[in-house]
Backbone as CSV, one residue per row, in Angstrom:
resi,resn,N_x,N_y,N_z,CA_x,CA_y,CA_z,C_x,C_y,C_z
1,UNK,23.752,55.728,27.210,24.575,55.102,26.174,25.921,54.750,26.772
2,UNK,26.521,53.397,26.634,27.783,53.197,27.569,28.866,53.303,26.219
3,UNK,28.779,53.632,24.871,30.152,53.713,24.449,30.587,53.089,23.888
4,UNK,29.994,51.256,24.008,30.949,50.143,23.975,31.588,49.561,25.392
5,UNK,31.374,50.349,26.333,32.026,50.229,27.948,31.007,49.663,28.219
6,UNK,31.169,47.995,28.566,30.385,47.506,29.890,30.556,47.728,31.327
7,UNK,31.752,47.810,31.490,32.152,48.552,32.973,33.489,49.631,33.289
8,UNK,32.527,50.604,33.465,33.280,51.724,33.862,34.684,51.454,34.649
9,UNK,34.521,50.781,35.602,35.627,50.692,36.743,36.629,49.939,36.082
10,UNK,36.913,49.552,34.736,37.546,49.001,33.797,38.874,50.132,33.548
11,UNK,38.231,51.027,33.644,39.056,52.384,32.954,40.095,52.682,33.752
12,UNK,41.373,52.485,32.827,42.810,53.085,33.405,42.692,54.086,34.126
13,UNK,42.855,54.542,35.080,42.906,56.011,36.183,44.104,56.620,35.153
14,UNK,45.438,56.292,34.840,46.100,57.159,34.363,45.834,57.274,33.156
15,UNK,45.145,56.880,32.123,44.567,57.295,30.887,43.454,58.441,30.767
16,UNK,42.770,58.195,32.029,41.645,59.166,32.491,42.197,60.335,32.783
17,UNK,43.513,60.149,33.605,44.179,61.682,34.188,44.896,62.251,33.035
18,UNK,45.295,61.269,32.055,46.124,62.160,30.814,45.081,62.651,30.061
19,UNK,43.862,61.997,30.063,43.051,62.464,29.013,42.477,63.865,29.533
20,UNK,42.097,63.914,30.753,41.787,65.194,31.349,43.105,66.596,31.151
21,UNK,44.506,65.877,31.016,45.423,66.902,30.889,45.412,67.521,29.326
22,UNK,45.165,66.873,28.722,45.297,67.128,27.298,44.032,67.697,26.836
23,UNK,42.806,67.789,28.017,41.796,68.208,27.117,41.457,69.380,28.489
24,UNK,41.987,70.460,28.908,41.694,70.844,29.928,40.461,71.794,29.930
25,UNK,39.925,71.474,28.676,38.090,72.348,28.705,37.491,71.541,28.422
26,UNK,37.525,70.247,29.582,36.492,69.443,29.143,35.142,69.745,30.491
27,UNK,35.500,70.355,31.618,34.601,70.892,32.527,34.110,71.891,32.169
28,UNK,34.662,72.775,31.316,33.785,73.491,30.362,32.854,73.020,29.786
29,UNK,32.819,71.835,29.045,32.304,71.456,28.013,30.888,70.431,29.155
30,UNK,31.349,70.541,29.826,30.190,69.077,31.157,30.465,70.053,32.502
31,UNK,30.085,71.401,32.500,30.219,72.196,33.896,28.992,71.541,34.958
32,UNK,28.269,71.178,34.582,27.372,70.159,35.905,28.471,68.986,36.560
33,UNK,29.479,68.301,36.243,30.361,67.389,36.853,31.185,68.155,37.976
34,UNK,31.344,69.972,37.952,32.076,70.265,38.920,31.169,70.044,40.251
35,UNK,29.998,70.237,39.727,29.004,70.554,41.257,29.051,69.017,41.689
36,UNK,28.253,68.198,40.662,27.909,67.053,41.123,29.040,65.568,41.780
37,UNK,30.418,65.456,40.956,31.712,64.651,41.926,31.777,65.074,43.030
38,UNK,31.647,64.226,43.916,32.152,64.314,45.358,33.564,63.695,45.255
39,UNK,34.460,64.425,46.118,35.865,63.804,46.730,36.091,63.832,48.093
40,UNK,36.116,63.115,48.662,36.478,62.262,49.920,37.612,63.861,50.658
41,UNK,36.951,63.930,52.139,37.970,64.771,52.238,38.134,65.060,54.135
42,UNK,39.140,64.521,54.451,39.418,64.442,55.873,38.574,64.928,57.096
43,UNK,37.953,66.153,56.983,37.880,66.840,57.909,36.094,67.166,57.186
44,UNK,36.172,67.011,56.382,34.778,67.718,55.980,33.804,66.794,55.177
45,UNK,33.961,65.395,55.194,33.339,64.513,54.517,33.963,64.302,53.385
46,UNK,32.764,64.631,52.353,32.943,64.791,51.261,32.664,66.591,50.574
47,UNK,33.087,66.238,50.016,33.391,67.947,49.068,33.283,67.894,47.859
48,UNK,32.371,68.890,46.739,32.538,69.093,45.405,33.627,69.595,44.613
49,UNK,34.081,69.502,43.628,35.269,69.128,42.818,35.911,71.005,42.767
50,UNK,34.715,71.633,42.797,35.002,72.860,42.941,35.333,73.554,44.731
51,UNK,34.894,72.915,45.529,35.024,73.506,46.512,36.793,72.773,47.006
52,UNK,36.624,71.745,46.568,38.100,70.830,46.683,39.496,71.896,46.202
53,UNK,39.111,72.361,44.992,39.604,73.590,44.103,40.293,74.736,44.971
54,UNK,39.036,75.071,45.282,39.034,76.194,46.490,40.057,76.026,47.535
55,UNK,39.774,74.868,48.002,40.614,74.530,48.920,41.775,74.621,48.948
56,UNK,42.297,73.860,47.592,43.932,73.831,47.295,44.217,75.002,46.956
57,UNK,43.640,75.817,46.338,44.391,77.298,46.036,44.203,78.480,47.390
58,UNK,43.307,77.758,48.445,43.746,78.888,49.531,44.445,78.321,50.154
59,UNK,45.299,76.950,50.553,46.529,76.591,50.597,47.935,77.056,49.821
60,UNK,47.656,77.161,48.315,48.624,77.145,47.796,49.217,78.699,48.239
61,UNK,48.017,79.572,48.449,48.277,80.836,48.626,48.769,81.322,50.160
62,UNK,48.101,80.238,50.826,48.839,80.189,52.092,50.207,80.047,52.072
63,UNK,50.862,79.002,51.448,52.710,78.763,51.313,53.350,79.513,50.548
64,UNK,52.409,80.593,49.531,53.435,81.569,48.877,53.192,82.620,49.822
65,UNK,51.887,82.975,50.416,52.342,83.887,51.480,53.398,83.855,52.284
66,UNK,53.909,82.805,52.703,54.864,82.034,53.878,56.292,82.298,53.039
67,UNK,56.536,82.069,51.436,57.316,82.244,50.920,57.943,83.439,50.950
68,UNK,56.791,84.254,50.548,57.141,85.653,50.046,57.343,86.476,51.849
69,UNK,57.085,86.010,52.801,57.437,86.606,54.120,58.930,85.570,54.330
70,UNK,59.326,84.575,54.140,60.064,84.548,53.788,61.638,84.901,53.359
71,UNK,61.184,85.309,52.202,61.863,85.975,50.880,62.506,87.463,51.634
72,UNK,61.127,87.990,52.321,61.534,89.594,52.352,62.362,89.731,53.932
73,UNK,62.110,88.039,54.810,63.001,88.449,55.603,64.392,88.284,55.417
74,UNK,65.151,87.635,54.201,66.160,87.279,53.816,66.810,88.431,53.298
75,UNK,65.818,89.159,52.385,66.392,90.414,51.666,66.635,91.897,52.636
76,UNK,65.974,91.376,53.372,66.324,92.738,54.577,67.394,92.465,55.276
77,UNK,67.907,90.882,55.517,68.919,90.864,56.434,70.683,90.670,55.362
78,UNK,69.963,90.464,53.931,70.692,90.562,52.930,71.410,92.342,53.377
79,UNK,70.256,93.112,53.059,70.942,94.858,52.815,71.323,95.015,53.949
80,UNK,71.173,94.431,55.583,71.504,95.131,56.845,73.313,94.656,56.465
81,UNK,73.340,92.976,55.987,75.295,92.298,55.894,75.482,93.694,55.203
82,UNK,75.346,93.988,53.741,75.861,94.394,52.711,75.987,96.148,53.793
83,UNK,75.090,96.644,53.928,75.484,98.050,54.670,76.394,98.230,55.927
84,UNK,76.485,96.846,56.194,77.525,96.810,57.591,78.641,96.514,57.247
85,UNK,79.385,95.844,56.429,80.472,95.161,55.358,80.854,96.822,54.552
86,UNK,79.968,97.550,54.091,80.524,98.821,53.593,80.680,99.655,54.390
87,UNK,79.950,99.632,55.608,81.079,100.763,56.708,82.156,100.331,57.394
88,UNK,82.355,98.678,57.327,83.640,98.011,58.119,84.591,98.360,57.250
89,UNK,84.490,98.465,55.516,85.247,98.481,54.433,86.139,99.998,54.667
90,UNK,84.875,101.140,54.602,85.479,102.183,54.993,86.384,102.830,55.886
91,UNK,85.420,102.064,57.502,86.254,101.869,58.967,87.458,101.540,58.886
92,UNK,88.100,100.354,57.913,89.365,99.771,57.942,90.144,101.022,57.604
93,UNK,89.644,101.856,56.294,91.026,102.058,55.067,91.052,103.407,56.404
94,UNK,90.333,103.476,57.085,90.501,104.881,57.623,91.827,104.808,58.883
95,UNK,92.097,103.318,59.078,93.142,102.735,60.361,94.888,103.669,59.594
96,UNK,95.117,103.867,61.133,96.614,104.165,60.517,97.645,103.061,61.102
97,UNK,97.168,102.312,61.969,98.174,101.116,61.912,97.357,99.765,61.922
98,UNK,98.502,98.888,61.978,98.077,97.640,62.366,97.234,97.324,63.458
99,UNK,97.753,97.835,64.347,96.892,97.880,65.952,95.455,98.088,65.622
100,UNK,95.690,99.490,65.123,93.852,99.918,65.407,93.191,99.162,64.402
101,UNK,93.956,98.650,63.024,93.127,97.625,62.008,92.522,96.189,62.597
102,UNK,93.446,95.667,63.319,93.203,94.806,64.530,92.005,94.875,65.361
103,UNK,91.785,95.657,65.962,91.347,96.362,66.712,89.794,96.657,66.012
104,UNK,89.859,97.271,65.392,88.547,97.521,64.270,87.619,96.627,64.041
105,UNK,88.417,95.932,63.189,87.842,94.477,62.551,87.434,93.855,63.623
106,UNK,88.433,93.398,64.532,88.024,92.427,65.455,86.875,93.061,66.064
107,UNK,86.169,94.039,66.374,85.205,94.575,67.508,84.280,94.701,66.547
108,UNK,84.119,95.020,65.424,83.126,95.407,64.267,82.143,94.285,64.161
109,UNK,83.046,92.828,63.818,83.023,91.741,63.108,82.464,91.037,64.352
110,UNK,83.308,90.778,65.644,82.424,89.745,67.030,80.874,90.733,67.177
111,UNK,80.541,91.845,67.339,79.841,92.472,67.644,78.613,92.284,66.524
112,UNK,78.550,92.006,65.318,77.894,91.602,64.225,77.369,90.388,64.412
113,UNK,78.385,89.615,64.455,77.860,87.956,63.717,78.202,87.393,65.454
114,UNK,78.727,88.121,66.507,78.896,87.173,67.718,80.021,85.929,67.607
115,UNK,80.772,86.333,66.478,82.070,85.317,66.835,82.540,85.666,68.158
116,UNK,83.183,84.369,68.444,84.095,83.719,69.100,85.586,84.799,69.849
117,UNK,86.153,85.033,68.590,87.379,85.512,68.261,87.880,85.988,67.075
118,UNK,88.398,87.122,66.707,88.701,87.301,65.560,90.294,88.211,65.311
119,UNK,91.124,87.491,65.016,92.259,87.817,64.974,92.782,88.186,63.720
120,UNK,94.274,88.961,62.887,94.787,89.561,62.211,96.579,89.107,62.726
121,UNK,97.141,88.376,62.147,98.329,87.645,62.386,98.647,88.179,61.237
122,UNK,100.142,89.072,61.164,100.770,89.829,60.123,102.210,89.018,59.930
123,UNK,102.711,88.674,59.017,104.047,88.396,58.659,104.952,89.751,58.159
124,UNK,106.100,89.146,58.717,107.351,90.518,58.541,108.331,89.249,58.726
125,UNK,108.620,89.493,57.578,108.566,89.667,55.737,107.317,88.764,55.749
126,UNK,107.042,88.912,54.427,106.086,87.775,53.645,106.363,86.196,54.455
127,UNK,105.508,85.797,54.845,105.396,84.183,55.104,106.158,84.270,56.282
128,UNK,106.680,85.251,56.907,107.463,84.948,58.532,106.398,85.758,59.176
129,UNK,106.034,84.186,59.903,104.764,84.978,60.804,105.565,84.824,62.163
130,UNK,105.031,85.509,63.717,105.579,85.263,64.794,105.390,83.397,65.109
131,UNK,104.638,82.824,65.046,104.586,81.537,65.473,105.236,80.878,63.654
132,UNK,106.707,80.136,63.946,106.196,79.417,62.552,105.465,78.547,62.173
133,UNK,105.001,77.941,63.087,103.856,76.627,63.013,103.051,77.116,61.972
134,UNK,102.486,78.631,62.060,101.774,79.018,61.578,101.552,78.903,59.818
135,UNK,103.300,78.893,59.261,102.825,78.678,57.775,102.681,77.647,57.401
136,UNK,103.134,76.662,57.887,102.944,75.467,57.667,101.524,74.967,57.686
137,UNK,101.158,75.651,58.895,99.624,75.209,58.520,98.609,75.678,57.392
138,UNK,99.166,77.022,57.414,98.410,77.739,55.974,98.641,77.315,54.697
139,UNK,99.636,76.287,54.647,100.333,75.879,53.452,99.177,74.272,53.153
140,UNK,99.259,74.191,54.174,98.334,72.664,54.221,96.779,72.789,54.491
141,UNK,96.133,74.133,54.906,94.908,74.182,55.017,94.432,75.625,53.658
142,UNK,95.011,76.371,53.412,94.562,77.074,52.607,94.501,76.468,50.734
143,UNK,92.950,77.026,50.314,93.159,76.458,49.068,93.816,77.267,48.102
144,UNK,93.322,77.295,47.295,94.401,78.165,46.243,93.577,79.601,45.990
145,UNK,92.510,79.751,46.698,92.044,81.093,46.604,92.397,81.861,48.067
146,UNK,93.197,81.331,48.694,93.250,81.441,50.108,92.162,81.567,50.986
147,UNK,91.360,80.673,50.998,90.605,80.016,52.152,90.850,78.622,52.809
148,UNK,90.390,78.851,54.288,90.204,77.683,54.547,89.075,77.660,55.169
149,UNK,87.391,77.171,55.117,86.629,77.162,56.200,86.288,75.835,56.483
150,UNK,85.720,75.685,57.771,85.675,73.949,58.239,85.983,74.771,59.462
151,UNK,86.315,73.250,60.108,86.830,73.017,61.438,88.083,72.550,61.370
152,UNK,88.691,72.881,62.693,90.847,72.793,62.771,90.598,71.786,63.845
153,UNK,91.578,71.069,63.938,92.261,70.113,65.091,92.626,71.442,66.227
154,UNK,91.775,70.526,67.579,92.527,71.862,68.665,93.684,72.396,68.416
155,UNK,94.833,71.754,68.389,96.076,72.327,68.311,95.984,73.889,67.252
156,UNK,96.072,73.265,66.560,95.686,74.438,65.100,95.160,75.668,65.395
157,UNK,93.583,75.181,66.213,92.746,76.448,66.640,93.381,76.784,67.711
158,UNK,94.232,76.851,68.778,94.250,77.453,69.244,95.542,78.121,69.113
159,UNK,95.875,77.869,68.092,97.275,78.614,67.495,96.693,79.675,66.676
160,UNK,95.869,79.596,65.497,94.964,80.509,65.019,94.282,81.320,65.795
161,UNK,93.336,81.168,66.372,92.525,81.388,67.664,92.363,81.506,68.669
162,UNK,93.418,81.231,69.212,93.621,81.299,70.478,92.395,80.456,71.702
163,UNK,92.024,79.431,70.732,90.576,78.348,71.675,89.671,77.660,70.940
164,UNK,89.472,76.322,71.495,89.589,75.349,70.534,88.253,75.896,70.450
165,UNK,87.457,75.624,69.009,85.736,76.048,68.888,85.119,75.580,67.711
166,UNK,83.859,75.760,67.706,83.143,75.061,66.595,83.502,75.333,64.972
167,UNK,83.679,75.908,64.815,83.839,76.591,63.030,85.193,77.801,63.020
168,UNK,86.076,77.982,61.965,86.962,78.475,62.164,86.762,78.599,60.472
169,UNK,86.775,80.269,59.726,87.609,80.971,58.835,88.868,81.224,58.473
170,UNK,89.915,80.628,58.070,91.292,81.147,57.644,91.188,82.189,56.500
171,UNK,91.766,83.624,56.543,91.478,83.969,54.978,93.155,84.363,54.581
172,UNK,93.721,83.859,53.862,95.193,84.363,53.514,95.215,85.829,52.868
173,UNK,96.102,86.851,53.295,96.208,88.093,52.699,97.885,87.977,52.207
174,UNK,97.459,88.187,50.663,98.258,88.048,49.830,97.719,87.219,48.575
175,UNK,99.410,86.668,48.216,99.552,85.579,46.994,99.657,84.636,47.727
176,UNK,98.856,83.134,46.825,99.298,82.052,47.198,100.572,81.507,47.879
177,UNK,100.731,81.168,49.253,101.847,80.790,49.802,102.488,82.024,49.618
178,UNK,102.526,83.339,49.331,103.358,84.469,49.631,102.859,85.373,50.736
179,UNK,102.004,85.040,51.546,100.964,85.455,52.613,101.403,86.826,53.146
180,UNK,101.050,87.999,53.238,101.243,89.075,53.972,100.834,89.282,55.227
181,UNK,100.025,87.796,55.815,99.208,88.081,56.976,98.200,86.970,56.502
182,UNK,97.000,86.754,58.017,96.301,86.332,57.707,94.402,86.231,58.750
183,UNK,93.664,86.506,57.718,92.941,86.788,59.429,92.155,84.956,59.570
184,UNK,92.245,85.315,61.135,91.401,83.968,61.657,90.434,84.014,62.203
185,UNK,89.112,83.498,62.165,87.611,83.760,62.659,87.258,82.607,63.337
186,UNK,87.031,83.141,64.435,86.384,81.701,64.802,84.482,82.377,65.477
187,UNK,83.914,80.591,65.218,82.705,80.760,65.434,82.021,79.658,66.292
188,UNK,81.586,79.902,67.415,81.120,78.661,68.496,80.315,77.572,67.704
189,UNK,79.519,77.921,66.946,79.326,77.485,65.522,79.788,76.271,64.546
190,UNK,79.475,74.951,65.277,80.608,74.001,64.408,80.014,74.493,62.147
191,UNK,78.651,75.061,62.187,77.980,74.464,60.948,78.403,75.958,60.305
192,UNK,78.496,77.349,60.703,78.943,78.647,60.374,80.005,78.481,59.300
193,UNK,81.119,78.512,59.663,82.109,78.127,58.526,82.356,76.853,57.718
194,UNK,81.626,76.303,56.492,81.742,75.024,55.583,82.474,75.225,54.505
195,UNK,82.942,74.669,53.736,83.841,74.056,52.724,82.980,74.871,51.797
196,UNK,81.600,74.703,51.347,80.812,75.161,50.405,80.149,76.652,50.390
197,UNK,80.765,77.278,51.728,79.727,78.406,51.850,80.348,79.155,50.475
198,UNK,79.389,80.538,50.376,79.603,81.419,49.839,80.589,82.443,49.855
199,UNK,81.695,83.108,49.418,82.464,83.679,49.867,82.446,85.152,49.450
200,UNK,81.307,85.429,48.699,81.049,86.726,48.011,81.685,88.129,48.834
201,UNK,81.064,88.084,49.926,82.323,88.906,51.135,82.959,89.133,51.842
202,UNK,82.870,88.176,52.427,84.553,87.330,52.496,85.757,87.849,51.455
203,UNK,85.428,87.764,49.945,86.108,88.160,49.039,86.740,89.837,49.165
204,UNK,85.938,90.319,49.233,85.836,92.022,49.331,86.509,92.571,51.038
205,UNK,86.168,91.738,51.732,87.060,91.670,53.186,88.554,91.192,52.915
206,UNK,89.056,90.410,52.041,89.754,89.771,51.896,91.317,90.878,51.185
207,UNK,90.304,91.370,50.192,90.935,92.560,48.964,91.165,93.662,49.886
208,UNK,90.508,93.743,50.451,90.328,95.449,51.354,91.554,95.027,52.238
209,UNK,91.938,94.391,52.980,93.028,93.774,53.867,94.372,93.745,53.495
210,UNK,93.998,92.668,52.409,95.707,92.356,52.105,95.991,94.300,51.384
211,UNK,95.202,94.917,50.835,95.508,96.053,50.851,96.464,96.854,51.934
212,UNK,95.233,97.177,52.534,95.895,97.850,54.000,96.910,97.524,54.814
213,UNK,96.847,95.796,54.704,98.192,95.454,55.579,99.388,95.878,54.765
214,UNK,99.518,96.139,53.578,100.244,96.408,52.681,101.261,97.649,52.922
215,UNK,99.923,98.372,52.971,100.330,99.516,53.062,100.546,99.735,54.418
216,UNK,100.334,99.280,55.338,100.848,99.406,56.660,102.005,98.974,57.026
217,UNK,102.466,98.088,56.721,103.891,97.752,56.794,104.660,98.654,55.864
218,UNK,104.283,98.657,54.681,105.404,99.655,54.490,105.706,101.277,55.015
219,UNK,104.610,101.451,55.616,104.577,102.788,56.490,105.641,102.457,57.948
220,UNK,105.471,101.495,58.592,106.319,101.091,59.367,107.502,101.434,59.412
């Protein structure tokens, strides 16, 4: 019986595919069509509609495997930052001067992530740093949360840094433009430090610092 259909090959493909979405027990209803459609298939001829099936879901299960290995290597290297960031946190408050805070950070921090350089430039007073070049530049590269990440014009980096290099961290310790200090990171790394990264601890490095330098100068 054709229906009223003189020719099949008449039939919209996307009317056929919506009609199949909207009626999704219709291979229920005609389970001989899974065995009997053949679909065209690279490597193996042709294939039944069910083995085609098969196919895609031991793929699909292939890329969530891939996901989920993935996933768990992210979350492991997630808890190794977060447990190393809470003994640097501790390491710091335990410094009794500037020197050894210096000192700390900087060896903690290259030894971790393999920066470059990592310096701690203190002002005495507020905003008189030893180089003045220096506020000026913090005035023009820091935003209003006191960051700056990107890349510096040599000059810059190697006033910060002491060498010109791929990616460079500014983090201001203090108030806006009232700076108590400031640390500088550099990373061989032009893509490491961006405009958009995340600063989640960065933040908590940031607090823990302008702390301590705080209190270190006034121990002075």
């Amino acid at each position: 019986m054709s229906h009223g259909l003189t020719d099949p090959s008449q039939l919209d493909p996307i009317l056929v595919r919506e009609y199949l979405l909207d009626h999704p027990d219709f291979f229920t209803r005609y389970p001989d069509l899974l065995v009997s459609m053949r679909i065209p298939h690279p490597e193996r001829g042709t294939v039944s509609l069910v083995e085609r099936q098969m196919m895609m879901l031991r793929q699909r299960v292939g890329q969530l495997e891939e996901e989920i290995t993935s996933l768990l290597a992210i979350a492991a290297r997630n808890e190794e930052i977060y447990r190393f960031y809470g003994k640097l946190i501790f390491d710091l408050l335990a410094c009794e001067s500037l020197d050894q805070l210096q000192r700390e950070m900087a060896e903690q921090l290259r030894q971790r992530f393999r920066f470059g350089r990592v310096r701690l430039h203190v002002a005495r007073p507020a905003n008189e740093f030893e180089h003045e070049a220096m506020h000026g530049i913090l005035r023009r590269r820091l935003s209003s949360d006191n960051y700056y990440l990107g890349r510096l014009p040599a000059a810059e980096a190697q006033l910060m840094v002491g060498l010109e290099t791929g990616s460079v961290a500014l983090i201001g310790l203090g108030e806006h433009n009232n700076w108590h200090g400031v640390v500088a990171i550099a990373s061989h790394d032009p893509g490491h430090f961006v405009a958009d990264m995340d600063t989640l601890l960065l933040d908590q490095l940031k607090h823990l610092l302008t702390y301590q330098v705080k209190q270190l100068l006034a121990n002075e």
